[in-house]
C-alpha positions as CSV (number, residue, x, y, z in Angstrom):
1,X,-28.0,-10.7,1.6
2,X,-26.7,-10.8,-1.5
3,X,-27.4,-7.5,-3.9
4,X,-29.4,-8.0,-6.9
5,X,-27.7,-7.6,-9.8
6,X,-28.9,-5.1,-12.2
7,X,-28.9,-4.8,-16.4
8,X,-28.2,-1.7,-18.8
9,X,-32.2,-2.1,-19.5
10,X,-33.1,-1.9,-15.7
11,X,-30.8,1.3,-15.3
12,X,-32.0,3.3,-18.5
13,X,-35.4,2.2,-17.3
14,X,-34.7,4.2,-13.7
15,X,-33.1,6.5,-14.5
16,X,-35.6,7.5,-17.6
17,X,-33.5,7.5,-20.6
18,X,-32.4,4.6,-23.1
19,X,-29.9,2.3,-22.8
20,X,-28.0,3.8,-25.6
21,X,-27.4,7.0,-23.4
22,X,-26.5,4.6,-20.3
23,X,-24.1,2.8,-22.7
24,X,-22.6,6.5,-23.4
25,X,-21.9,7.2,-20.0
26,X,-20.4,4.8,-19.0
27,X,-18.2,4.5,-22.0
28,X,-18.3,8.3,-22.1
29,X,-18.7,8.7,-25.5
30,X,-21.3,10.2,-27.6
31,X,-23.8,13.1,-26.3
32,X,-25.3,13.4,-23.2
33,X,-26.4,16.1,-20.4
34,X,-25.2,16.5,-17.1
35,X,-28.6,15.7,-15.2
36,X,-29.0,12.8,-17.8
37,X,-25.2,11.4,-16.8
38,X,-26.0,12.1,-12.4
39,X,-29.1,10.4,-12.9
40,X,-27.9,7.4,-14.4
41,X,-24.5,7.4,-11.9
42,X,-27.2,7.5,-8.9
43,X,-28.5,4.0,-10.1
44,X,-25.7,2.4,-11.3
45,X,-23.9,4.0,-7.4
46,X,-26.6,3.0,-5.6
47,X,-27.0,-0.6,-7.7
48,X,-23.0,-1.3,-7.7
49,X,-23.4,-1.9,-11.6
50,X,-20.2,-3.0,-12.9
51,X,-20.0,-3.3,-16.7
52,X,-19.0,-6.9,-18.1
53,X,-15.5,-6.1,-19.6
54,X,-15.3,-9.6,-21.4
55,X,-18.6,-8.6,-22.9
56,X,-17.0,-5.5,-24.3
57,X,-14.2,-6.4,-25.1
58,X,-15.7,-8.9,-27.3
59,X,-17.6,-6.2,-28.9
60,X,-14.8,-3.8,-29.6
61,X,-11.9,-6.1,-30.1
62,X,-10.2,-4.9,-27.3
63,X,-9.6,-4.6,-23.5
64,X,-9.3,-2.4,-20.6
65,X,-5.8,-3.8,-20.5
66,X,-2.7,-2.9,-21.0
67,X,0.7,-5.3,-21.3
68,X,4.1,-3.9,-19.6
69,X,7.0,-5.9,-20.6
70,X,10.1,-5.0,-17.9
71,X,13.6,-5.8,-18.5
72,X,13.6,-7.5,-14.7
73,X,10.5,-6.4,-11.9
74,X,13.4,-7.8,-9.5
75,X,15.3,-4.5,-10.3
76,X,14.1,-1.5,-7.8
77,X,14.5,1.0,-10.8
78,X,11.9,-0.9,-13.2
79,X,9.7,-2.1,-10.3
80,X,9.2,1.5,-9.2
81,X,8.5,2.6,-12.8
82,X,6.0,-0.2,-13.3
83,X,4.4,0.5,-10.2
84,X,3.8,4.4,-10.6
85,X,2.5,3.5,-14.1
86,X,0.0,0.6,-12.8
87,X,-1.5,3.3,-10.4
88,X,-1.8,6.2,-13.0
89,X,-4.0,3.4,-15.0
90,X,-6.2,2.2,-12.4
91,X,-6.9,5.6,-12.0
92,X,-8.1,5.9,-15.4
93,X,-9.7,2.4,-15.2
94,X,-7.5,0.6,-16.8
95,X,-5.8,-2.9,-16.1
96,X,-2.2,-3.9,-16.1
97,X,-0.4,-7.4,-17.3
98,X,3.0,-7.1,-15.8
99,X,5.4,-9.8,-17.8
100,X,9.0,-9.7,-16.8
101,X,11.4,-10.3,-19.9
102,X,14.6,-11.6,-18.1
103,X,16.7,-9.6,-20.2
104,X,16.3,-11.8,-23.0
105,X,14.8,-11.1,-26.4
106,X,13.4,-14.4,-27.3
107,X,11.3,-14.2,-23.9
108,X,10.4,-10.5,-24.7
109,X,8.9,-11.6,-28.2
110,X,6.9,-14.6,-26.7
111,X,5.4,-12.4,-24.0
112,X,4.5,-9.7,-26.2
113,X,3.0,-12.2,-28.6
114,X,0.6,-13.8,-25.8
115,X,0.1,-10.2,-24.8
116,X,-1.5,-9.3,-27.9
117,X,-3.8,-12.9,-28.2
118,X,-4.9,-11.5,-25.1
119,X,-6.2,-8.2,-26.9
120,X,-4.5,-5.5,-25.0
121,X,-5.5,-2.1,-26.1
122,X,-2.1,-1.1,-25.8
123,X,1.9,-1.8,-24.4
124,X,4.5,0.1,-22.2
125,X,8.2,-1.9,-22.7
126,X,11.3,-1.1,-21.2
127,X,13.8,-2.8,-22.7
128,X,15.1,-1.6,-26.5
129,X,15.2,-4.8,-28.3
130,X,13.3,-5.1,-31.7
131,X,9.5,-5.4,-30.9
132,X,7.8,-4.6,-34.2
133,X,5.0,-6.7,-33.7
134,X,3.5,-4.2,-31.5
135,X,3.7,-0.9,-34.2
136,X,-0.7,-2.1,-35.2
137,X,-1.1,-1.0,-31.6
138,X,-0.2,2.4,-29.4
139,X,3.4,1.6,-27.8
140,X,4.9,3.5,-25.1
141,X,8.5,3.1,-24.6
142,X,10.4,3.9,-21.1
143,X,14.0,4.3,-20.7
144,X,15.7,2.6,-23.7
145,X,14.6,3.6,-27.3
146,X,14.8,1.2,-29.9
147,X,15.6,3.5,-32.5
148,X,19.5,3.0,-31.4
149,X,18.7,-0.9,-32.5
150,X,17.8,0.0,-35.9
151,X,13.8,-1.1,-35.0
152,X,12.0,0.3,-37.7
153,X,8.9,1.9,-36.3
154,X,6.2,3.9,-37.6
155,X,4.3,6.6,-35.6
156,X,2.4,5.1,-33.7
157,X,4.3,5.3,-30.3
158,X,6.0,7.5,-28.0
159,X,9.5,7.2,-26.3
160,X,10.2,8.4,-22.6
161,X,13.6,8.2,-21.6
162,X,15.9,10.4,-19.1
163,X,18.6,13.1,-20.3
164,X,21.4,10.4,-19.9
165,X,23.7,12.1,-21.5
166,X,23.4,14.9,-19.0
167,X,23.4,12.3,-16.0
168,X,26.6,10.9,-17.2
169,X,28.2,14.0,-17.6
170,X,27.2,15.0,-14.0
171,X,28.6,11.6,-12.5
172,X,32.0,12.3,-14.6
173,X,31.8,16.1,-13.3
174,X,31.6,15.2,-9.7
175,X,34.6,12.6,-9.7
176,X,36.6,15.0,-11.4
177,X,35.4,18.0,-9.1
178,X,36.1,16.1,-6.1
179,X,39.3,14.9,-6.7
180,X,39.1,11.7,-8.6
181,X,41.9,11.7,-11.9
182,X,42.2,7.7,-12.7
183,X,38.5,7.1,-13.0
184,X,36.8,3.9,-14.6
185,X,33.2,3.2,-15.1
186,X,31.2,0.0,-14.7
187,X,28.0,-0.9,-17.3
188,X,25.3,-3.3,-18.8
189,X,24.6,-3.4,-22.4
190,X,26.8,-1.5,-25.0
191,X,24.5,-1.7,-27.7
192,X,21.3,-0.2,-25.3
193,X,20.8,3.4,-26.2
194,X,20.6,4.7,-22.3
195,X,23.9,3.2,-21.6
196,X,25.9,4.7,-25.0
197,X,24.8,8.0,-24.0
198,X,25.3,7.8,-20.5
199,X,29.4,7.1,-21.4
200,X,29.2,10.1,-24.0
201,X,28.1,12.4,-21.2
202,X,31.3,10.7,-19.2
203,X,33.7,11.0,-21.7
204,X,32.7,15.1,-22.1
205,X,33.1,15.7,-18.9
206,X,36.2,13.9,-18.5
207,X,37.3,16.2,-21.7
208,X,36.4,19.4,-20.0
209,X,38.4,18.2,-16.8
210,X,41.3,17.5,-18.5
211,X,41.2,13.7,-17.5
212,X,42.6,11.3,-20.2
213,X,40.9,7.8,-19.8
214,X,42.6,4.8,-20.5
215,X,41.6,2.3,-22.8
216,X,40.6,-0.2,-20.4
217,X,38.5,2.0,-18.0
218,X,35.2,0.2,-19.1
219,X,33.8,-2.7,-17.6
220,X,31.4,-4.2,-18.7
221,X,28.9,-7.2,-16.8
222,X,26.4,-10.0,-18.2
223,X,23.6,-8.4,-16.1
224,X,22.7,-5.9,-13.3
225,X,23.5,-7.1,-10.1
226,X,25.3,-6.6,-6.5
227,X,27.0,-9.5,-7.7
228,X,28.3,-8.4,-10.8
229,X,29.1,-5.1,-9.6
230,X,31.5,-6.8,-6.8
231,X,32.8,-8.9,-9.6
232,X,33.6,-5.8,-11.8
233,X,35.3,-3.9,-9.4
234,X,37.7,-6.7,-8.6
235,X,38.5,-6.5,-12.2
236,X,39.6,-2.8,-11.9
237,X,41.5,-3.2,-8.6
238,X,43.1,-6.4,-10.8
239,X,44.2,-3.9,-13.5
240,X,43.7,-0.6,-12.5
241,X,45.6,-0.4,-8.9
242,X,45.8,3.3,-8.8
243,X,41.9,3.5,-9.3
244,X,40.6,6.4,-7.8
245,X,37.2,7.2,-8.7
246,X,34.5,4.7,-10.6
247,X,31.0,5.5,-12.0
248,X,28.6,2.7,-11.9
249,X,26.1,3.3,-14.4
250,X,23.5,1.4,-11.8
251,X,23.1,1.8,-8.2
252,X,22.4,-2.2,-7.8
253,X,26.2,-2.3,-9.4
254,X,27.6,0.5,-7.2
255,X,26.3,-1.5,-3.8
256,X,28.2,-4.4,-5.3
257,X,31.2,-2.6,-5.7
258,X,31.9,-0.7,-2.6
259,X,31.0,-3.9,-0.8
260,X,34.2,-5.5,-3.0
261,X,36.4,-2.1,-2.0
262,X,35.5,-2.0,1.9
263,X,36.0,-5.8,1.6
264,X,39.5,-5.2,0.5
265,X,39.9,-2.4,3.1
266,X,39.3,0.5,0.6
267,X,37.7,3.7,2.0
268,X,35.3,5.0,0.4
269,X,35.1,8.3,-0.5
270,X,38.8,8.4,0.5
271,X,40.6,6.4,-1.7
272,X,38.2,5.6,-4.2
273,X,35.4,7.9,-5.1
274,X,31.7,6.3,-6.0
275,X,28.8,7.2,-8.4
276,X,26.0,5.5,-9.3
277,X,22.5,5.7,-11.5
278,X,19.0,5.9,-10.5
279,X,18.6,6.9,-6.9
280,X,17.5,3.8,-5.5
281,X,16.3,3.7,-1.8
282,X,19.5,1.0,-1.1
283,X,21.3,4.3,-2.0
284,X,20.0,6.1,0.8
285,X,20.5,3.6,3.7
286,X,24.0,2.6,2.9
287,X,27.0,4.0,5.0
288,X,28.4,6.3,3.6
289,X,25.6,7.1,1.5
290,X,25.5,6.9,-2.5
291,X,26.2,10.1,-4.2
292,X,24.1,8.8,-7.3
293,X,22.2,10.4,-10.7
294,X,18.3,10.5,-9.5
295,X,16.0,9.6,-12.6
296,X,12.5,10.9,-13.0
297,X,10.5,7.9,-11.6
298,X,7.0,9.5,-11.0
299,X,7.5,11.2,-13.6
300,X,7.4,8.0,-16.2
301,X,4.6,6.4,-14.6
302,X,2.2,9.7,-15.1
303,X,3.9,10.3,-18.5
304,X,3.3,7.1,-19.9
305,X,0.2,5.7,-18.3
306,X,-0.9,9.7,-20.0
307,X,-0.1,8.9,-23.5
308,X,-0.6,5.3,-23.6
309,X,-4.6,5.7,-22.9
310,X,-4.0,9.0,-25.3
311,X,-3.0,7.2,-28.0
312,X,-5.9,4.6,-27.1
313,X,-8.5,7.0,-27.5
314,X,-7.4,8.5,-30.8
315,X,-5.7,11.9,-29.5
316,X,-3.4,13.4,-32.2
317,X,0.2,13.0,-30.0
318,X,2.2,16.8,-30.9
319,X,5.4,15.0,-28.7
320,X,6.8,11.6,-29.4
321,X,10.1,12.1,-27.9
322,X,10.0,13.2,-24.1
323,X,13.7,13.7,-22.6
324,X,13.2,14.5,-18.6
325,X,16.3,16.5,-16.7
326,X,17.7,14.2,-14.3
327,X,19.9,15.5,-11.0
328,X,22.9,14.4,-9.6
329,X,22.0,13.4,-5.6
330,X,25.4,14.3,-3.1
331,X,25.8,12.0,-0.4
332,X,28.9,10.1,1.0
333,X,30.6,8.0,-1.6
334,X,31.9,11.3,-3.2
């Protein structure tokens, strides 16, 4: 038997107040008591009212949803993020559209576009390029911050990102510590603001070692694969025979690469020490083990899913700018 379904009229009337206090609970806004606000969730509980978000949205101008834009949801690193953040906002009832950008900018700004025709009530990008079209509503940020790209932006959003300066400088440390003295490093992006400041942190803690690198020690690839990171590395052995020690500034390049060193009967951590980026559960399984730099995962997610719907509700934000320690993981490579 289907359940009859029930109106903002029929509850008020039930529960004995006015449909202006039932439209305050469940929007919960305005005044109301706490024997008013049970007594209305009884009926609406034992009813299974569900609110007509197209309805309200109309009404407001906006949704219950918000946009994500991700560089590429094939990528552990930015599926994991984007997952911890979808569950944080279901949790506070909101929705999620998940549009993966490829990478490419022109995407990125079509997307967002049909995003906002779509009347999100806010957007969480990873990705750095210039976005601007999003500043009229409240932006979160993850990861990359496009204030490295020159993107003018006004207040009205909030960057989360990792210390990646101190994550490079822990990959550089542990080479060095362990042995490692003709070191080269494998990235994505020069121009992206995680990557420039993961090589700073490098090139200090090469400094402090001692360790003069050589001018061709970068590498860099088209985009973050095992495939490009196998690529890469054959370009070091190419140029670079004495290699002893590489930092991959992802953990998706790093698999690539020790699969191109063990293919060319390299050991691993032997002759050629290995650090990645992100922690990764490929990182885990592999044999040996990655010794890799563990970002805050969870902690994005709760972070921004917390001042997205912040910023939605018209809190004042006291922190734009949230760095989060990372931690270098020790396993086999190194």
């Amino acid at each position: 038997m289907v359940q009859k379904k029930i109106s903002v009229k029929e509850i008020a009337e039930m529960a004995g107040t006015s449909v202006a206090t039932v439209s305050r609970v469940i929007n919960q806004n305005g005044r109301f008591s706490k024997e008013t606000e049970k007594r209305v969730r009884d009926v609406i509980e034992q009813y299974g009212y569900r609110p007509n978000q197209l309805a309200r949205s109309l009404r407001v101008n906006h949704t219950q949803v918000i946009g994500i834009l991700v560089p590429d949801i094939t990528n552990e690193f930015f599926a994991s993020i984007t997952k911890e953040v979808q569950r944080h906002l279901l949790s506070q009832n909101y929705m999620t559209l998940i549009c993966s950008t490829n990478e490419n900018v022109m995407e990125a700004k079509e997307q967002l576009r049909m995003l906002l025709a779509q009347k999100v009530s806010g957007i969480i990008y990873i990705g750095g390029e210039d976005i601007t079209e999003s500043i009229h509503i409240p932006t979160v940020y993850i990861d990359r911050d496009p204030r490295d790209m020159e993107t003018e932006l006004d207040e009205n959003y909030v960057m989360i990102e990792c210390d990646n300066m101190q994550g490079g400088y822990l990959a550089g440390e542990e080479l060095a510590k362990k042995g490692a003295r003709r070191i080269a490093y494998v990235c994505y992006g020069g121009t992206l603001s995680t990557v420039k400041k993961r090589i700073e942190g490098f090139q200090h803690a090469m400094e402090e070692a001692g360790i003069e690198l050589q001018p061709d020690c970068g590498v860099y690839v088209s985009e973050v694969s095992i495939e490009e990171g196998a690529r890469a590395t054959e370009q070091i052995l190419e140029s670079r025979k004495d290699v002893d020690g590489i930092f991959y500034m992802s953990d998706l390049l790093a698999v690539g690469g020790i699969g191109c060193l063990t293919g060319r009967g390299i050991r691993v951590p032997e002759q050629v020490r290995v650090v990645g980026f992100d922690d990764i559960s490929m990182s885990r399984i592999l044999c040996p083990g990655l010794t890799t730099v563990r970002q805050p995962v969870a902690e994005f997610g709760r972070l921004a899913a917390l001042r997205i719907v912040d910023m939605i509700g018209g809190k004042e934000i006291a922190q734009q700018r949230h760095r989060i320690p990372v931690e270098l993981v020790v396993r086999g490579t190194t």
